[in-house]
N, C-alpha and C positions, 0 to 999 in steps of 0.2 A: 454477593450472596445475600440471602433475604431468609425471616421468618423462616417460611414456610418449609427451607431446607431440613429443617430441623422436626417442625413440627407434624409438618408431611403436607403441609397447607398449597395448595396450589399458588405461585409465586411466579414471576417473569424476569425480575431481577436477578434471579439466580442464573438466568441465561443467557443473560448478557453477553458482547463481547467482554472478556477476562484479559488483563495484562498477568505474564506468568514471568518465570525467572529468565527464558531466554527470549522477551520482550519484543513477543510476536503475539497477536492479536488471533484467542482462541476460537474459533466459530463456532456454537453451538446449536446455528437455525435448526438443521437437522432435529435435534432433539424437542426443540420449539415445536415443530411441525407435529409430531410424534405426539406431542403431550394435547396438544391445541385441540387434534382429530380424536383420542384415544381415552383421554382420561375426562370429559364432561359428559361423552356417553356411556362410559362407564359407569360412572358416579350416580347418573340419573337411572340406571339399574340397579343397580345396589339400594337406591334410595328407596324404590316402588317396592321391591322384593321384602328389603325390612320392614318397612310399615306395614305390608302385608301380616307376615310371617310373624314377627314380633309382638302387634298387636293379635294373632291369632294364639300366640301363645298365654297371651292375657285375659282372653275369654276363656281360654280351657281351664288355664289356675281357679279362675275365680266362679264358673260355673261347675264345675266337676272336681275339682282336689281339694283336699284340706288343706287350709291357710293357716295351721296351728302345726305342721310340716316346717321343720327348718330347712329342710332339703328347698319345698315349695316357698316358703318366702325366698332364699338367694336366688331362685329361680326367677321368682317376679321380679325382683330387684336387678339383675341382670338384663331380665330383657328391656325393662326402663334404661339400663346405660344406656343398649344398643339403641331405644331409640331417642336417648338422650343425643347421642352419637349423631348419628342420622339426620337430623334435624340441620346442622351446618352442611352435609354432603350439596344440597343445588347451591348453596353460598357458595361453596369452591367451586360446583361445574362452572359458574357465571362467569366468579375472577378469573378460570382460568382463561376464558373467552375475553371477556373486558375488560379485565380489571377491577378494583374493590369499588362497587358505585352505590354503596349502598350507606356511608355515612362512618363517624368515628364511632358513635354509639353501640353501633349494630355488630363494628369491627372487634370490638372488644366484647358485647355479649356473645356471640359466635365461639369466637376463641375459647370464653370460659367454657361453654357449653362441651367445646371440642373434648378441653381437657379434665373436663368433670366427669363427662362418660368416659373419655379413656381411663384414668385414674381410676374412676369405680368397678370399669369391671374388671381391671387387673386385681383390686381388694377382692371382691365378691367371690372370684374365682379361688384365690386364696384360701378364704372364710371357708368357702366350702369343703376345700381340699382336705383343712384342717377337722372340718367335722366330719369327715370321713376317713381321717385316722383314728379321731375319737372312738369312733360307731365300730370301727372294726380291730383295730390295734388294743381301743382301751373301751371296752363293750359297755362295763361298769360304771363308766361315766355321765348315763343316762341324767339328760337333763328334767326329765319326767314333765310335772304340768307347768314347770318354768319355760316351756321351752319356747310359747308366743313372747314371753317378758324377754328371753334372752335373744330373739330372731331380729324384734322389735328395736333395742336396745344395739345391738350389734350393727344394724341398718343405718338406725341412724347417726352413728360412731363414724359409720364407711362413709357416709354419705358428705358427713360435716370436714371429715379428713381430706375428699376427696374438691371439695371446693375450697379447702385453705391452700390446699396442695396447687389448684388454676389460680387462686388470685395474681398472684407475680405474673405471670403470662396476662390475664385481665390490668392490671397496673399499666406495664409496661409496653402495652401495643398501642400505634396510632397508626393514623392514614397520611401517609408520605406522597411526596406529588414527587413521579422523575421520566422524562420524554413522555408529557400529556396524557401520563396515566396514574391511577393511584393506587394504592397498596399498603394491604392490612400487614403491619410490620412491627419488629421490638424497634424500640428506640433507640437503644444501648445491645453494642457487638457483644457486650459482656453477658448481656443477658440473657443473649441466642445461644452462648454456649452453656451457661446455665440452664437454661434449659433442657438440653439436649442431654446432659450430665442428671440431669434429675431424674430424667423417664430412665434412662439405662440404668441407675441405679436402682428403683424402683423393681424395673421387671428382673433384673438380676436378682433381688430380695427373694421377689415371687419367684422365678423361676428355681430359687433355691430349696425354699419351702417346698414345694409342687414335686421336685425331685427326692428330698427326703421322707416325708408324707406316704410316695405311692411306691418306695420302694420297701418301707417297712408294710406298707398294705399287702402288696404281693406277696411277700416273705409272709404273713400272717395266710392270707388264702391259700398258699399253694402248701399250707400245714395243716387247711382245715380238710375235711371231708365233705362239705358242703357249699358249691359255690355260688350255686343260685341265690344264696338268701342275700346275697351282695350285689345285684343287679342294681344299683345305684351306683355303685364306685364304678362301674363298667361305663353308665352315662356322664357320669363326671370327669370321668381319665379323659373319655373321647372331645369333651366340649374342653376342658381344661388343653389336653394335646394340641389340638383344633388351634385354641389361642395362640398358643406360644410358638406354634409352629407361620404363624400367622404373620406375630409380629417379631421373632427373631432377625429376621432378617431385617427389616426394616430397623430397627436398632442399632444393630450391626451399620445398616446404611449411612441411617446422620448419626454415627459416632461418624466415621470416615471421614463425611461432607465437614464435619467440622476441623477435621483437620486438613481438609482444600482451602475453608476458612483461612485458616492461619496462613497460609499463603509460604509458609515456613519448610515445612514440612518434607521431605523428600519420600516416595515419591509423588507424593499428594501434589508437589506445586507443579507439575507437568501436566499438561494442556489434553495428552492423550488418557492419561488416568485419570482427571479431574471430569473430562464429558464419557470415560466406563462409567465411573459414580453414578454421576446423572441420568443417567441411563437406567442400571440397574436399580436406583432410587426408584425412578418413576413407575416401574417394574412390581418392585419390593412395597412400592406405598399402596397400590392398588388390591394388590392382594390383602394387605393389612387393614384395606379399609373396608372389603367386602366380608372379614369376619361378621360383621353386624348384621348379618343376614343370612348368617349360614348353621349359626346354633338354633335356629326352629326345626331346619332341615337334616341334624342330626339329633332333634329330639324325637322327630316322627320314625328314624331307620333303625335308633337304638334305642329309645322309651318305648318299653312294651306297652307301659299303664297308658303315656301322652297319646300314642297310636291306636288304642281303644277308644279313648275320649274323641279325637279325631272323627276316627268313623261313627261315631254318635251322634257329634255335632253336625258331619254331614248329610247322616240319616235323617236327621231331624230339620235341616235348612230345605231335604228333597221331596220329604212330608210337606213341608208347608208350603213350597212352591206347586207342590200337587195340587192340595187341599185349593189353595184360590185361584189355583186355573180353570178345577172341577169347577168352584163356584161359580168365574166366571160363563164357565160351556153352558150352568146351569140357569145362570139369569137370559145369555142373551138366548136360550131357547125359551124361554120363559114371555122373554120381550115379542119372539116372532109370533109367539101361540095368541096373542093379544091382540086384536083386532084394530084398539083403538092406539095402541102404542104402533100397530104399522102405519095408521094412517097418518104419521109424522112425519112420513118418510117419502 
């Protein structure tokens, strides 16, 4: 078993043939095969999509909403996890194909990377959650004209937290050499499962919050007479739901693997539930990693205000592509009318 079981990182070790308790020799190529074809072009879509998408949501923040919005700062702040995120996606399509060839340096900036955008945006999600019990459970809590100072401050709380939170993962990874290949890996078993122990506890946290949060929201809505005026918690539920539904599973997955780890375990140390695991992992990780590119795509179906700015932005990119194609039809008629510009020709 390797890293990546755990962290969702594409790995080959974890495929290996396995010795199990009745000391027959597991075969996992099938799933080799599976992962080899499926998950680098995957990845390479998920990656195009969010750069896209992510960065289109960062021109809309910053050309058309207010950035003194607490709503809109976690908003930018988010979409920078996803493409904090994003950024190691072609590092895994590659390992999954070759192997780690890209150095130990790189091995370990990667990694952090990995787990600084996940960690943030399970805070960010949080942060928001919570400001929208605030806004609606406790209305009177208006932060008024503090509320850049507290967006501000709160950002970069999540921010700092969420990179103390990858250092261990950054410490403890190197590049291992095994059958002429190499691989971004923890050093120490002990710290594969720490790891794995850290995010589950984590999003259990969040997931807890997220569930208290929106059910006293509810309870508070379905009292009012007025629902419209909360068409924010409606985009928040669905991006927040969206997450968790994202990465539940996945969670649930390398908790499991860690216990194939242990090798201990009944019935995790049998050869035919250990390559289910693997299986449904590789399943469970793909989906989890395509989140990152799908909160743009439900800011445009359920943001009224995002989907007006949208078609603004594109009214206005179909304006200018008009405007200098006019210009051009206008010069080169211009060019033909000229006697001595045709005699160039």
């Amino acid at each position: 078993m390797d890293a990546g079981s755990y962290t969702g990182i594409p790995t080959f070790t974890d495929y290996n043939y396995t010795d199990y308790e009745d000391d027959q020799l597991c075969n996992k190529s099938a799933i080799i095969k599976f992962g080899a074809v499926v998950t680098p072009v995957f990845l390479w879509i998920v990656t195009l999509l969010s750069l896209f998408g992510n960065s289109l949501v960062l021109v809309i923040l910053m050309k058309y909403e207010n950035l003194r919005s607490l709503t809109n700062i976690f908003i930018l702040n988010l979409a920078l996890s996803d493409l904090l995120f994003t950024f190691g996606l072609p590092f895994w399509a590659s390992y999954h194909i070759h192997g780690w060839t890209f150095g130990e340096v790189a091995c370990q900036a990667v990694i952090f990377l990995f787990y600084t955008g996940f960690y943030s945006s399970i805070m960010f999600l949080t942060i928001m959650t919570i400001h929208r019990y605030l806004a609606v459970v406790h209305p009177l809590s208006d932060l008024g004209s503090k509320r850049l100072c507290y967006g501000s401050v709160t950002s970069s709380i999540v921010w700092i937290v969420s990179c103390l939170a990858a250092v261990p993962a950054l410490v403890m990874h190197r590049v291992n050499k095994l059958d002429g290949k190499s691989y971004c890996d923890y050093a120490d078993t002990k710290w594969k499962i720490g790891g794995i122990y850290q995010q589950n506890i984590l999003f259990l946290l969040a997931l807890s919050v997220f569930t208290f949060c929106y059910v006293k929201i509810l309870g508070t809505l379905l009292r009012s007479r007025s629902h419209t005026r909360y068409r924010t918690v409606k985009l928040i539920f669905t991006i927040a739901v969206l997450f968790f539904l994202g990465w539940a599973p996945y969670n649930v997955l390398i908790f499991l693997k860690s216990l194939t780890e242990m090798g201990t375990v009944w019935p995790f140390a049998e050869c035919s539930v250990s390559k289910g695991i693997d299986f449904a992992f590789y399943i469970c990780r793909l989906i989890a990693f395509s989140h990152c590119c799908l909160n743009p795509v439900f800011y445009v179906f359920v943001g009224v205000k995002f989907r007006s700015h949208l078609k603004k932005l594109l009214k206005k990119l179909w304006f200018c592509q008009t405007t200098v194609l006019d210009i051009q039809h206008r010069s080169s008629r211009a060019i033909l009318s000229n006697g001595e510009e045709l005699s160039l020709y």
